[in-house]
C-alpha positions as CSV (number, residue, x, y, z in Angstrom):
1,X,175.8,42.5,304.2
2,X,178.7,40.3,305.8
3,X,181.8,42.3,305.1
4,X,185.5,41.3,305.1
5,X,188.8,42.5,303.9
6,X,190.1,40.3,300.7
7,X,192.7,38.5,302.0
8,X,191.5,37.5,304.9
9,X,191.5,33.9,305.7
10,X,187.9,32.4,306.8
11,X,188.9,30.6,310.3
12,X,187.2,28.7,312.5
13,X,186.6,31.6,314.9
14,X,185.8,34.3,312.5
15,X,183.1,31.6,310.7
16,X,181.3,31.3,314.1
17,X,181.5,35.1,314.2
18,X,179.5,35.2,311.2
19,X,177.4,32.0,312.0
20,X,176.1,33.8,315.1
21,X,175.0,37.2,313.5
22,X,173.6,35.6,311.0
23,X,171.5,32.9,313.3
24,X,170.6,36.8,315.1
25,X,169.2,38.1,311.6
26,X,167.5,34.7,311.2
27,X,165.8,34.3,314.7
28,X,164.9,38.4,314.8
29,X,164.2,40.4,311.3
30,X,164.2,37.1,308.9
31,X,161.2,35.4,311.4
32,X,159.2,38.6,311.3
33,X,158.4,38.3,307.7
34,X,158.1,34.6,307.4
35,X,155.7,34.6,310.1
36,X,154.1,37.5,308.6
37,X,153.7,36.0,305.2
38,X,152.6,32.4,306.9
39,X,149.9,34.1,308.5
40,X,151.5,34.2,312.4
41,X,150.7,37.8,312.9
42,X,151.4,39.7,316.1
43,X,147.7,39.5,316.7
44,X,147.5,36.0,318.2
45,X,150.0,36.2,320.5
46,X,148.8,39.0,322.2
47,X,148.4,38.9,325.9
48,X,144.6,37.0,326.2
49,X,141.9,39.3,328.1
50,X,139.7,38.4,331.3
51,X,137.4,35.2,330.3
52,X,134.4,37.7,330.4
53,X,135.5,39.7,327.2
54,X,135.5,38.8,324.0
55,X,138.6,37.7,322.9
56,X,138.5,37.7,318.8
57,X,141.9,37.1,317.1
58,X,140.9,38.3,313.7
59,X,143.9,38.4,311.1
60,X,143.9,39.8,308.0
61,X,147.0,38.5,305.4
62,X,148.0,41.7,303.6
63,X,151.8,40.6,303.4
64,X,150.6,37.4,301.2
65,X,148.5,38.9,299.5
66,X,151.2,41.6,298.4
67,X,153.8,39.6,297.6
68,X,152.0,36.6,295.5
69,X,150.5,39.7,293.5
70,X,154.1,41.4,293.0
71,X,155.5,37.9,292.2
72,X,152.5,37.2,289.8
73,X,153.0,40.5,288.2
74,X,156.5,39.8,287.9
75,X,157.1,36.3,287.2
76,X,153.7,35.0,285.9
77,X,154.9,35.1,282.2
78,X,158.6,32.8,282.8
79,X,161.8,35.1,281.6
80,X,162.5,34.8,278.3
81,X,166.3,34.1,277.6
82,X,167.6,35.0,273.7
83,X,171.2,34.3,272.3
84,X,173.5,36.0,269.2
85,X,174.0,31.9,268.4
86,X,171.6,29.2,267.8
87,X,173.8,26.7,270.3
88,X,174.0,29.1,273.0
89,X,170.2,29.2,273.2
90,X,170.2,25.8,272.6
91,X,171.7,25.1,275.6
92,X,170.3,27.5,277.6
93,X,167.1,25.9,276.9
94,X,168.7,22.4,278.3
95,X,169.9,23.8,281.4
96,X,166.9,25.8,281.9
97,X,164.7,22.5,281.6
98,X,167.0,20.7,283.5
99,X,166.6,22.4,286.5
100,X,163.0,23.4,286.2
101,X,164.0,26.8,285.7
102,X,160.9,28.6,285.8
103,X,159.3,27.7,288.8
104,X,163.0,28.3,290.3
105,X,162.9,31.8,289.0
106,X,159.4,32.2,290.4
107,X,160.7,30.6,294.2
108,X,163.2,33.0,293.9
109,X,161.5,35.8,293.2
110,X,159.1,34.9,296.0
111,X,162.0,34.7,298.5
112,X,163.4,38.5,297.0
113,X,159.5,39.9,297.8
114,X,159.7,37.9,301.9
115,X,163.5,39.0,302.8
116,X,164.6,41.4,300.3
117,X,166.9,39.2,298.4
118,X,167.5,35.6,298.1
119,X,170.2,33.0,296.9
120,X,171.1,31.0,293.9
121,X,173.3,28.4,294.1
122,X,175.4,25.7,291.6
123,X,176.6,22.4,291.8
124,X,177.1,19.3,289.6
125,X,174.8,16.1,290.3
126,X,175.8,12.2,289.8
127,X,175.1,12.8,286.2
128,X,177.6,15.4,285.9
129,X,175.2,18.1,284.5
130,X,175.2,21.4,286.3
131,X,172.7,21.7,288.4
132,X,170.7,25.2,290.0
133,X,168.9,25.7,293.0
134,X,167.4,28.8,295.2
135,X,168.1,28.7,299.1
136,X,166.2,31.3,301.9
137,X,168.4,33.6,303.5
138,X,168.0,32.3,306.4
139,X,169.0,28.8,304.9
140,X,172.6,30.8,303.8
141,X,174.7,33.9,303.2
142,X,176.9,35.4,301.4
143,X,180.6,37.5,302.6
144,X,182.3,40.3,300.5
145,X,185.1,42.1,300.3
146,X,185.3,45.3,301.9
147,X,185.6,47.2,298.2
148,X,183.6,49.5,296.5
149,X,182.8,46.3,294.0
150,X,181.8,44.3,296.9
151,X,183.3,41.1,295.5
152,X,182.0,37.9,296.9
153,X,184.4,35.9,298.7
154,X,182.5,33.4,300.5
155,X,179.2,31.7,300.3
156,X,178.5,29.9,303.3
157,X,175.0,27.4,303.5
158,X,173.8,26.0,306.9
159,X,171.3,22.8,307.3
160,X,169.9,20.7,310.1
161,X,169.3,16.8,309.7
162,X,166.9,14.6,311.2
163,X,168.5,13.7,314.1
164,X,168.3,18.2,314.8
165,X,172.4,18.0,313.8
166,X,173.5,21.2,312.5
167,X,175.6,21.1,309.5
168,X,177.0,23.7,306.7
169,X,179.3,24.2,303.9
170,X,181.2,27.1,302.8
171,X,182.8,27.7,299.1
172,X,185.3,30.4,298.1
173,X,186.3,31.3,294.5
174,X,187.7,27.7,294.0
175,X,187.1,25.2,296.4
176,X,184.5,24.3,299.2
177,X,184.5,22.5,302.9
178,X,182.2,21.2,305.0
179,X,181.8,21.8,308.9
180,X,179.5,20.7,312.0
181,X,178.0,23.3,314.0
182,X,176.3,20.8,316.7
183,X,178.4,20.3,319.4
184,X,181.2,23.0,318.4
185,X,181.9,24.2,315.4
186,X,184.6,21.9,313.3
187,X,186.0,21.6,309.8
188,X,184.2,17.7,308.5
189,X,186.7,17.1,305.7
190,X,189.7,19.5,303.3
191,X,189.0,21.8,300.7
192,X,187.8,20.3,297.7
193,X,187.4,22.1,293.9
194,X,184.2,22.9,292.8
195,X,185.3,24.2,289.2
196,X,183.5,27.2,288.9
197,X,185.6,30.2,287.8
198,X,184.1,32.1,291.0
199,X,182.2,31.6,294.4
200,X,179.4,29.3,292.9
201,X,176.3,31.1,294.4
202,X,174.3,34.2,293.4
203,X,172.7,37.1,295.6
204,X,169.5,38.3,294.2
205,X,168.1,41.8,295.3
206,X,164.6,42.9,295.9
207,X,166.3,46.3,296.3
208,X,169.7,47.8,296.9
209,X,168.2,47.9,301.0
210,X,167.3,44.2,300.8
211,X,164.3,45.2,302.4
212,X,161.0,43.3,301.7
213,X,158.2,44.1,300.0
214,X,155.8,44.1,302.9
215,X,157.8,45.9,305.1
216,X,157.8,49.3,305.7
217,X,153.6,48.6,306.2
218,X,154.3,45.7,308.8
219,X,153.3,48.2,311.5
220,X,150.3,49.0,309.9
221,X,149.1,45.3,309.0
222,X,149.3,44.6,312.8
223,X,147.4,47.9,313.4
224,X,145.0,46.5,311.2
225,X,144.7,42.9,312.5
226,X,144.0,44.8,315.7
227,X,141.3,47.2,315.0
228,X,139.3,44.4,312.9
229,X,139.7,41.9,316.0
230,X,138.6,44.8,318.4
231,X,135.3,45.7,316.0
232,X,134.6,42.0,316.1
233,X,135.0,41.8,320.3
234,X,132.7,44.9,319.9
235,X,130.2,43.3,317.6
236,X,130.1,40.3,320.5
237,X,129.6,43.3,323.0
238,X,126.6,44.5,321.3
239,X,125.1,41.5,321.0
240,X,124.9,40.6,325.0
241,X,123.0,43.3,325.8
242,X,121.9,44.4,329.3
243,X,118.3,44.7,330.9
244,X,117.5,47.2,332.9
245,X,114.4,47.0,335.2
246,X,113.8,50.1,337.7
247,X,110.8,50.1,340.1
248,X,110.6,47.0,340.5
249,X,112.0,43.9,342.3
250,X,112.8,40.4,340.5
251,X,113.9,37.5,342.1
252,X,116.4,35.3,339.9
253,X,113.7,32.4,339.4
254,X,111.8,35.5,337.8
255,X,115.0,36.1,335.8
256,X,115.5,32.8,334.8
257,X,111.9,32.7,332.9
258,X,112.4,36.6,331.5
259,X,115.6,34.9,329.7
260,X,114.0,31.7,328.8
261,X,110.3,32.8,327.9
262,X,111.6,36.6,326.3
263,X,108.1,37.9,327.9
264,X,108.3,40.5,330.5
265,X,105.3,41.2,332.5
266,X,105.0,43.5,335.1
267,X,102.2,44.4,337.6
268,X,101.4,46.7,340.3
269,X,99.8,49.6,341.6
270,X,102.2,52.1,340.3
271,X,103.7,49.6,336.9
272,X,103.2,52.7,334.7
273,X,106.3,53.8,336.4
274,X,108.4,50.9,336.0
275,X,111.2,51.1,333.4
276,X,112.1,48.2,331.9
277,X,114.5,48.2,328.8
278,X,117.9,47.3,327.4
279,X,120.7,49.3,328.1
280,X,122.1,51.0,325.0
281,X,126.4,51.0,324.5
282,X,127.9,53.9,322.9
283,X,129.4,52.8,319.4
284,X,132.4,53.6,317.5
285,X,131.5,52.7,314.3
286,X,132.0,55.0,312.2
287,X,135.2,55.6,313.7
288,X,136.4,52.6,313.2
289,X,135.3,52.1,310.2
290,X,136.9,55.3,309.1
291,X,140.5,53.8,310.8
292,X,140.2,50.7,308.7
293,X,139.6,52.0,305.3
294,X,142.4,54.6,306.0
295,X,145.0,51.9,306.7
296,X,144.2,49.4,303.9
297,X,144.8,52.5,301.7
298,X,148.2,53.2,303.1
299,X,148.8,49.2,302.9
300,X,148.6,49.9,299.4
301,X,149.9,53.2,299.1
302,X,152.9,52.7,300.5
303,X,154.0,49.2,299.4
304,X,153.0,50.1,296.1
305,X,151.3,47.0,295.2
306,X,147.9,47.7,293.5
307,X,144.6,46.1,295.4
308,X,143.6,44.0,292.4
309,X,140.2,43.2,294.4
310,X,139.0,46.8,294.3
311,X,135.6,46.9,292.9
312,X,136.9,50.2,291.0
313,X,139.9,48.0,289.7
314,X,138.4,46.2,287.0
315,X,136.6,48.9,285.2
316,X,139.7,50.7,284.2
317,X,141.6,49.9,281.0
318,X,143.9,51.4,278.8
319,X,145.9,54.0,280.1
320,X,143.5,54.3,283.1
321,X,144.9,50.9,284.0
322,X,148.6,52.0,283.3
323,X,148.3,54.9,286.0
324,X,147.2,52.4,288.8
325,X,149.7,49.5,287.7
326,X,152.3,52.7,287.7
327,X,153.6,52.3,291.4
328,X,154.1,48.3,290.6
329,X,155.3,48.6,287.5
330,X,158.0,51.0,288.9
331,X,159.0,48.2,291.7
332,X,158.9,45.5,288.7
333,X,161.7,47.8,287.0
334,X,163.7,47.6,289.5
335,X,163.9,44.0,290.4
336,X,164.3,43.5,286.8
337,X,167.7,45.3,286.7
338,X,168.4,43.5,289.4
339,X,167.1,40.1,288.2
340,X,169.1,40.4,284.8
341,X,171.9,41.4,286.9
342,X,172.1,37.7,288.7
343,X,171.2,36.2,285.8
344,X,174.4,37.6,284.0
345,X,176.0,35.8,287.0
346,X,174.4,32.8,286.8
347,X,175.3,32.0,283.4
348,X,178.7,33.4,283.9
349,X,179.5,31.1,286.4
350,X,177.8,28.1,284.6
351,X,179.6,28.4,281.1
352,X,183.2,29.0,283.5
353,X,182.1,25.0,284.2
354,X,184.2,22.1,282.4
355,X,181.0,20.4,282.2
356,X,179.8,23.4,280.1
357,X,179.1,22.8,276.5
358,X,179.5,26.2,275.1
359,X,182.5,28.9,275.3
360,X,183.1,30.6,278.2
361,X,182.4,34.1,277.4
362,X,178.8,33.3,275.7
363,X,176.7,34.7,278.7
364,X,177.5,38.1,277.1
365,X,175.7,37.7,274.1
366,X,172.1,36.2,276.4
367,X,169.7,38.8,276.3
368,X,166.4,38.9,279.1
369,X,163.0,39.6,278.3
370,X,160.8,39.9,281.2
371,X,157.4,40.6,280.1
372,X,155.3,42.1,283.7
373,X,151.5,40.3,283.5
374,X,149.8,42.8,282.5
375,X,146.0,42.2,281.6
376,X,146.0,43.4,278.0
377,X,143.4,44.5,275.6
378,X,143.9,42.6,272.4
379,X,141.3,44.6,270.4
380,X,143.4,48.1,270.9
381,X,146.7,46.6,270.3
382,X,146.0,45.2,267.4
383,X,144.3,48.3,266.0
384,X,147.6,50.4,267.5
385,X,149.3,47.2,265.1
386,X,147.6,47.7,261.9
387,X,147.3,51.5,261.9
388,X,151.8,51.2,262.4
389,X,152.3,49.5,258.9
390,X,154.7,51.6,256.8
391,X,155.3,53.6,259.5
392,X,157.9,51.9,261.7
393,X,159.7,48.3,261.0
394,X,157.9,45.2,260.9
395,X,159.4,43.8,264.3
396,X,158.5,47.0,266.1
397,X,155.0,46.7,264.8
């Protein structure tokens, strides 16, 4: 987290300060997981081995695979957004179809699993409606106060054009600049309102440690991609096999037509002595395959994502199910609270617009369902239904 007192002014100086540990973050922890979650694993960049050993760069993509199954679980049924009045929802349904708000929520969500949080940021287009969007953190950041609330003081986005020009903008609580980077840093034009009662961006959070879904196993993954790719150079190993021939001379035209032919025919007075045969290679199978079972286990373990392809996996149901979806569903908790929490933002700072077309205040009466995708048995839950009747109110039953 970027970190300054409250009334300190943003200068030139300090906004490369920032600028340059954030463009550290982006090149160093941020590049990790994006290349981790693109499939650019530590694996093939390895140092390459002589040309007579196998060489396999085998890759396995656990960090995808865990975070489009969180996000899935998460976001694969869109938030549902409820109001005390019929115009507030009203309107939240425009602005939410506006912006395409559901695959926006699902983008963002994404980003929170990568990096560990993400951004959200507002803005007004040539039609005058207001407008949403979601940017990577390595795309922009975000500067608090130094106070226990951890107000935010600045939002500051960075882009490159085509011409590899290196531009950004940076909004405080009222107004909002834009600078060059290429070439040395400079302010492009004056502050300029933006109207939004506050700094017009949002921070989502994975987790109060912004740290990604993936991540604590990263080590392992790579372990992983390594012992696969040595099994396979092992597997090539095996297969070029060695003949051994004692007692007995061959001349390499003789070779040449034992490796063409496959025959092998040797004669002599004392043949019955001869030992021909292929040289046998001790093998680590089992141990390997021991090594690998054990770490795709801790792969789930420990980022608490279930392994949705286990061929135990889809035989459960019922509460079965529930104790295997209980590590996720724990995560999915958490980034809820923390979803609803920007959210309450979001609309706080949208309704603070003049372009807004309902009071103010009326993000306090919005109300979140998020509803985890959950494979569900219809059959039980509507027997669970019918046997409630009388029992507890209609709209709990």
């Amino acid at each position: 987290m970027f970190r300054i007192p409250k009334d300190t002014e943003l200068t030139l100086p300090l906004l490369q300060e920032f600028l340059d540990k954030h463009r550290r973050e982006v090149n160093g922890r941020y590049k990790r997981l994006h290349d981790a979650y693109t499939s650019d694993h530590d694996i093939l960049h390895q140092a390459a081995k002589p040309r007579y050993k196998p060489d396999n760069r085998i890759l396995v993509n656990f960090p995808k695979y865990i975070v489009d199954t969180m996000n899935g679980f998460f976001m694969g049924n869109p938030v549902k957004i409820t109001a005390d009045e019929d115009t507030v929802s009203a309107y939240v349904e425009y602005l939410d179809q506006y912006n395409d708000q559901d695959d926006n929520n699902a983008e963002l969500s994404k980003l929170c699993d990568i990096f560990g949080h993400g951004f959200e940021m507002y803005y007004t287009d040539e039609n005058a409606e207001l407008c949403i969007t979601y940017l990577s953190p390595r795309d922009a950041f975000m500067i608090y106060d130094d106070s226990i609330v951890e107000r935010p003081l600045y939002f500051v986005r960075r882009y490159t054009d085509r011409n590899h020009v290196e531009y950004g903008s940076i909004s405080d609580g009222g107004y909002m600049r834009s600078f060059q980077v290429t070439g040395g840093l400079r302010w492009l034009d004056d502050w300029t309102p933006h109207y939004f009662d506050g700094v017009p961006a949002t921070e989502y959070l994975e987790n109060e440690e912004r740290q990604g879904i993936f991540e604590p196993v990263l080590p392992i993954v790579n372990a992983y991609n390594k012992a696969i790719s040595e099994k396979a150079n092992d597997v090539d190993y095996f297969a070029d096999a060695y003949l051994k021939i004692l007692g007995a001379t061959v001349d390499n035209d003789d070779l040449a037509f034992i490796r063409d032919t496959r025959v092998l025919n040797l004669t002599g007075d004392d043949a019955e002595k001869i030992i021909a045969e292929f040289m046998g290679k001790p093998s680590g199978d089992t141990t390997q395959e021991n090594l690998l079972d054990r770490m795709e286990r801790l792969i789930f373990q420990i980022s608490m994502v279930a392994n949705l392809s286990d061929e135990n996996f889809g035989a459960s149901s019922g509460i079965a199910l529930k104790y295997k979806l209980q590590g996720m569903s724990n995560l999915e908790k958490t980034k809820e609270r923390k979803f609803a929490s920007g959210m309450n933002r979001r609309y706080k700072l949208l309704f603070s617009h003049p372009a807004s077309k309902v009071p103010a205040d009326a993000w306090l009466g919005l109300r979140y369902q998020f509803t985890p995708n959950i494979p569900a048995n219809m059959l039980e839950e509507a027997q669970i239904a019918a046997q409630m009747e009388g029992i507890t109110s209609h709209e709990t039953q």
